[in-house]
C-alpha positions as CSV (number, residue, x, y, z in Angstrom):
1,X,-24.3,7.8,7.9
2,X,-26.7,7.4,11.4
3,X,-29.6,5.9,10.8
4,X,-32.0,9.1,10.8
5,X,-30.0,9.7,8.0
6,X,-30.7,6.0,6.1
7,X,-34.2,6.6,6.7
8,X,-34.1,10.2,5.0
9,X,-32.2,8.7,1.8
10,X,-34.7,5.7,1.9
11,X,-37.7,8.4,0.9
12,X,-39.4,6.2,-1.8
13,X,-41.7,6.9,-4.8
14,X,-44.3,4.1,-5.1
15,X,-42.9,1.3,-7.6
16,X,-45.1,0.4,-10.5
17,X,-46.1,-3.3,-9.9
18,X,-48.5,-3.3,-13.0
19,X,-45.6,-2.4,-15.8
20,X,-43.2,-4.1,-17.6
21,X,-40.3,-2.9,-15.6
22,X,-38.8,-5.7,-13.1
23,X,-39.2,-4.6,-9.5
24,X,-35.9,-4.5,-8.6
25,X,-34.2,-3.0,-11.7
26,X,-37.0,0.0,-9.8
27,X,-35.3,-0.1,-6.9
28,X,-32.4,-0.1,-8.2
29,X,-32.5,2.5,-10.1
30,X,-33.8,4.7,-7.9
31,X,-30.8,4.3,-5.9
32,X,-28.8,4.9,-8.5
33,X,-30.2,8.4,-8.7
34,X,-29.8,9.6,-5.2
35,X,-26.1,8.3,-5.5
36,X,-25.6,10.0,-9.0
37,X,-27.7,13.4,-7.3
38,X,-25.1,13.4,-4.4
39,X,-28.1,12.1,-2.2
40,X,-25.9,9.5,-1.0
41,X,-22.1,10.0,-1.5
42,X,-19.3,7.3,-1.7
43,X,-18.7,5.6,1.4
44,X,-22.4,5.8,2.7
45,X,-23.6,2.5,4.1
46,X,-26.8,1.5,1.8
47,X,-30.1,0.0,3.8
48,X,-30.0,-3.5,4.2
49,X,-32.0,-6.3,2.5
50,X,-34.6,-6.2,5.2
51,X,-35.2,-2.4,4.7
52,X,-35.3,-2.7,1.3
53,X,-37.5,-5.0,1.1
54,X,-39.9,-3.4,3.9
55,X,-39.5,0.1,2.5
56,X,-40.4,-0.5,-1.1
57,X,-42.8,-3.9,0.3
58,X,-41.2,-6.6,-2.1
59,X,-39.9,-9.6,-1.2
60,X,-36.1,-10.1,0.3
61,X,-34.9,-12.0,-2.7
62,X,-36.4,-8.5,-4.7
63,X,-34.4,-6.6,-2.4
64,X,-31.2,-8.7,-2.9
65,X,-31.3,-8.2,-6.4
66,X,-31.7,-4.7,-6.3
67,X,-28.2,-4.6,-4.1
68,X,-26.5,-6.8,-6.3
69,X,-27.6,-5.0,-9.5
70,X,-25.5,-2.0,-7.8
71,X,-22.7,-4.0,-7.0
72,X,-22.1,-5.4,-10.4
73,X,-22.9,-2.0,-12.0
74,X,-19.8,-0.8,-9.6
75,X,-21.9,1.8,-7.7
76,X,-22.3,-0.2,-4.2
77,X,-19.8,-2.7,-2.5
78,X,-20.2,-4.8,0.5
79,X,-18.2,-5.5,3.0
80,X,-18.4,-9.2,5.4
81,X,-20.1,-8.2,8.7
82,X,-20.4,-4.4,8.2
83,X,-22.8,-4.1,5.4
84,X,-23.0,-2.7,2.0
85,X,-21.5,1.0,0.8
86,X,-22.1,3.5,-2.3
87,X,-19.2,3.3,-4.7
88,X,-18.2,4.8,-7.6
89,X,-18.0,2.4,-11.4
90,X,-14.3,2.1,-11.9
91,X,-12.2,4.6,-14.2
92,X,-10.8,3.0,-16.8
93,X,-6.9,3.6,-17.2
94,X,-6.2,3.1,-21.1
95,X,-2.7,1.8,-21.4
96,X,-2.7,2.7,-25.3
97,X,-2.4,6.1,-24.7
98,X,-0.1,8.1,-22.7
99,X,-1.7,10.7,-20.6
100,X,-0.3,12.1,-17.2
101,X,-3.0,11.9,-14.3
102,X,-4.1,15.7,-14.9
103,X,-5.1,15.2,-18.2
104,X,-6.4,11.9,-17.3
105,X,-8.8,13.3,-15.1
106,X,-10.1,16.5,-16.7
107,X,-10.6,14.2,-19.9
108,X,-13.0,12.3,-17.2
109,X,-14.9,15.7,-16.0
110,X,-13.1,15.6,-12.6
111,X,-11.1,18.4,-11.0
112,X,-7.3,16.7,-10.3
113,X,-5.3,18.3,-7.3
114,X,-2.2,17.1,-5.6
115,X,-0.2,16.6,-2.1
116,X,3.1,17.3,-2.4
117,X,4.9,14.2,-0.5
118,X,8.7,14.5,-1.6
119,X,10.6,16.5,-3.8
120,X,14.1,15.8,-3.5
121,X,17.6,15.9,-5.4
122,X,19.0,12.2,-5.0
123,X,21.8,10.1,-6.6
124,X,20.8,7.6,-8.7
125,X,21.5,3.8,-8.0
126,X,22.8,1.9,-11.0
127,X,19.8,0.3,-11.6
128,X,17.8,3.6,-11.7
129,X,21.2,5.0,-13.9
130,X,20.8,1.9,-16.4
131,X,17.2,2.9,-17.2
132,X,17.6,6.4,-17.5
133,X,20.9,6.2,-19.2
134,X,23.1,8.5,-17.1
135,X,26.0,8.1,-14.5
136,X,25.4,6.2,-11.0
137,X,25.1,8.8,-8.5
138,X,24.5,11.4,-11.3
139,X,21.7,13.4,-9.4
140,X,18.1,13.0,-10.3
141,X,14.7,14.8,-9.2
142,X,12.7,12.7,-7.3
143,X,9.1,13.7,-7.2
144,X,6.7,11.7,-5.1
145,X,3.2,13.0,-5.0
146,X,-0.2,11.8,-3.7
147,X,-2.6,12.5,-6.5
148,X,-6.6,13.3,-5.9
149,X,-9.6,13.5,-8.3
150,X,-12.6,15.5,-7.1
151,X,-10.8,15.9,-3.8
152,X,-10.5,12.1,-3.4
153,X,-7.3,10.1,-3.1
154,X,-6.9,8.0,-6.6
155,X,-3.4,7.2,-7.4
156,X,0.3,7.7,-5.7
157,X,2.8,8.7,-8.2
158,X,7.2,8.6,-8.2
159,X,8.8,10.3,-10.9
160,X,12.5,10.5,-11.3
161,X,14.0,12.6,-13.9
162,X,17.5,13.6,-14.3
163,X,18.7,17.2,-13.7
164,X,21.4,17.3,-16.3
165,X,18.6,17.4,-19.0
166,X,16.5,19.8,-16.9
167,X,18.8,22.3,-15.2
168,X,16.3,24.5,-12.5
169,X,13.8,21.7,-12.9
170,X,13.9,20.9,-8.9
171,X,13.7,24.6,-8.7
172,X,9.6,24.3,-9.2
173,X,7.1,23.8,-6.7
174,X,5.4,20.7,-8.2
175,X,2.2,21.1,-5.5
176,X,0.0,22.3,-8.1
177,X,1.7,22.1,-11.4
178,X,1.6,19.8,-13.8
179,X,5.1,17.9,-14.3
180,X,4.4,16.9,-18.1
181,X,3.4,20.7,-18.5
182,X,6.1,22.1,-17.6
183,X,8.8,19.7,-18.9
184,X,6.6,20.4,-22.9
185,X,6.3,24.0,-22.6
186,X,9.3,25.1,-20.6
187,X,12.1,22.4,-22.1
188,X,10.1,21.8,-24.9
189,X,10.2,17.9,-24.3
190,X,8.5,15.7,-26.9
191,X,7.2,12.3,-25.6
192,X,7.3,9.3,-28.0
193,X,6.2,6.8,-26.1
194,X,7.2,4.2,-22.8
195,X,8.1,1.1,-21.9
196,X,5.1,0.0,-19.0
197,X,5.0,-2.8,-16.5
198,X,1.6,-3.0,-15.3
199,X,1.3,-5.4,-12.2
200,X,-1.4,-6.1,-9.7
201,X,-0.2,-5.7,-6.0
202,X,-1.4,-5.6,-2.2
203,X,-1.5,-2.0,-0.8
204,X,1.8,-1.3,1.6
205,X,0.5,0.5,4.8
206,X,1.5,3.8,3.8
207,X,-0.2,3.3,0.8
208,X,-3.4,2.1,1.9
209,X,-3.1,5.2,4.8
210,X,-2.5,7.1,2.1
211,X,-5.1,6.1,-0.5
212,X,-7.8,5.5,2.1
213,X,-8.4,2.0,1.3
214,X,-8.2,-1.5,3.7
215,X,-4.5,-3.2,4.5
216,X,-2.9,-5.1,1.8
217,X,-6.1,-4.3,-0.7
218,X,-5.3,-4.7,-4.2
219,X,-3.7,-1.7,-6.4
220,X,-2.9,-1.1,-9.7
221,X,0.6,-0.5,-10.3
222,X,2.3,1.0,-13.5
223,X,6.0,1.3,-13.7
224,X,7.0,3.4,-17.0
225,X,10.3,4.8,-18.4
226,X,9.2,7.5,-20.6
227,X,11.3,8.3,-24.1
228,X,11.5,11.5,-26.4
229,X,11.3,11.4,-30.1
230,X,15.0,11.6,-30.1
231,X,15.1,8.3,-27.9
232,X,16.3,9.6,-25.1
233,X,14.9,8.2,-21.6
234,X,13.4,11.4,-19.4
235,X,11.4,9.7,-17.0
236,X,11.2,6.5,-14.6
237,X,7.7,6.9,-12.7
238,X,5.9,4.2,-10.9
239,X,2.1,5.3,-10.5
240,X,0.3,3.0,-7.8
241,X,-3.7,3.5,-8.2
242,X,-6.8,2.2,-6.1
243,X,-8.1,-1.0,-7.5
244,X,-11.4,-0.5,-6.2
245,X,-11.1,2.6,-8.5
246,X,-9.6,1.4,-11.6
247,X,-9.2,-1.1,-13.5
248,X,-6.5,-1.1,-17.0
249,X,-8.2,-1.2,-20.5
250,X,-6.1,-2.2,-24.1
251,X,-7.6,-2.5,-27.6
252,X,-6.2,-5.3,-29.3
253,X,-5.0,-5.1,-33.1
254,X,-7.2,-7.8,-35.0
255,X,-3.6,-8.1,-36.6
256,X,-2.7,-10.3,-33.3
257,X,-5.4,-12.7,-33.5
258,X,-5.4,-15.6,-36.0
């Protein structure tokens, strides 16, 4: 954002220095709206400190606050040497329940869309055989897609899923559809539940190319094998999600506590 443009989103109301309300929970609040009014939009560098504080005429440690009240709300982050930028608060990926990313995201209010990156017939290795209970080299779907909320890169998803239990399945342009969709309504598939490994990881370059995010940032990486009511393996998918976006949420029997 140049700086005419700072200056614009730094148009201030007056703060009330005679109420109850602290100074900088004003200021930052009132950030918090332009961000939330589209004002200011992820990735917009936020004045400094010393505009803050010159702006709204409080003091820098006022000013400070203000900042770090966005950071730790998760709408602002800052970065060494370059400054601090609008975020979004982390969406909260609950492991209990098994959702694919569409569903995920409209339960959220967000629009989901996809880039199709690979959708190929391969052979599956034995260890990829083992998990999905077929052959080696018995052919497989594999589906690799970039997947975007609200037009903004979030997650990259692999999906491999063996033909022999869904004949024409590789026949389907997955760009747009839904995978889950189509393997309930067309093959009438019934999910039971999956086996997750849920690991934190540094970003490969493709993925943080991909993703939009810095080299080697941290991701949030869930590997599943997905099984029918009948017990029968369907799926092995690894989803790889933006750890400055999400963050993995579980609720705990009390059962498990003594």
């Amino acid at each position: 954002m140049p700086k005419s443009q700072i200056q614009h989103a730094l148009a201030v109301r007056p703060l009330d220095k005679s109420g109850f309300i602290p100074l900088y929970y004003q200021i930052q609040r009132a950030l918090m709206e332009k961000i939330n009014s589209g004002e200011l939009s992820t990735g917009d560098p936020l004045a400094s400190e010393e505009e803050l504080a010159r702006v709204y005429r409080v003091s820098r440690m006022t000013a400070r606050q203000a900042l770090h009240g966005l950071k730790t709300s998760g709408f602002a982050f800052s970065q060494k040497g370059r400054g601090t930028f609008v975020t979004r608060p982390k969406l909260e990926k609950n492991i209990m329940h098994l959702r694919g990313f569409t569903e995920d995201m409209k339960h959220l209010g967000m629009v989901p869309s996809s880039k199709l990156l690979e959708q190929t017939v391969v052979n599956a290795t034995e260890e990829l055989a083992g998990k999905l209970k077929v052959e080696p080299n018995e052919v497989v779907m594999r589906l690799r897609r970039l997947r975007l909320a609200d037009g903004i890169p979030m997650a990259l998803e692999e999906s491999n899923i063996p033909l022999r239990q869904f004949p024409g399945l590789d026949k389907i342009s997955f760009a747009k559809q839904s995978l889950y969709y189509v393997l309930r309504e067309s093959y009438g598939v019934r999910v039971a539940w999956a086996d997750e490994v849920i690991e934190a990881l540094p970003a490969t370059r493709e993925e943080s190319e991909l993703l939009t995010i810095p080299k080697k940032a941290s991701i949030l990486s869930i590997s599943r094998t997905i099984m029918t009511t009948e017990e029968t393996p369907i799926e092995v998918a690894c989803s790889r999600y933006r750890g400055d976006r999400y963050k993995a949420s579980i609720r705990v029997p009390t059962t498990t506590i003594e």
